[in-house]
Residue, then its C-alpha position, 0 to 999 in steps of 0.5 A: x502535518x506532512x508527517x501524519x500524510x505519509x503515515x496515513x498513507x503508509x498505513x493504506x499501502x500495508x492494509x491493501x496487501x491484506x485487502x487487494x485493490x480493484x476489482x475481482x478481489x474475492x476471486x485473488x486478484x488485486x493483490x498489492x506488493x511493497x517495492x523497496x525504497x529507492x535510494x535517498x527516499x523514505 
């Protein structure tokens, strides 16, 4: 079950680059960028 969670969440963090988050989105805020895992996480 923990292994759906973090592909679920895995998902929303890719779409949310595409989407943005927040407010003010329509107007190119909000975007979202992906930090590279630190060592020893996945």
């Amino acid at each position: 079950m923990l292994e759906n969670y973090k592909q679920a969440l895995q998902l929303l963090a890719r779409f949310a680059f595409f989407a943005g988050v927040g407010s003010h989105t329509t107007m190119g805020m909000g975007q979202v960028a992906q930090a590279a895992n630190r060592k020893g996480q996945e």
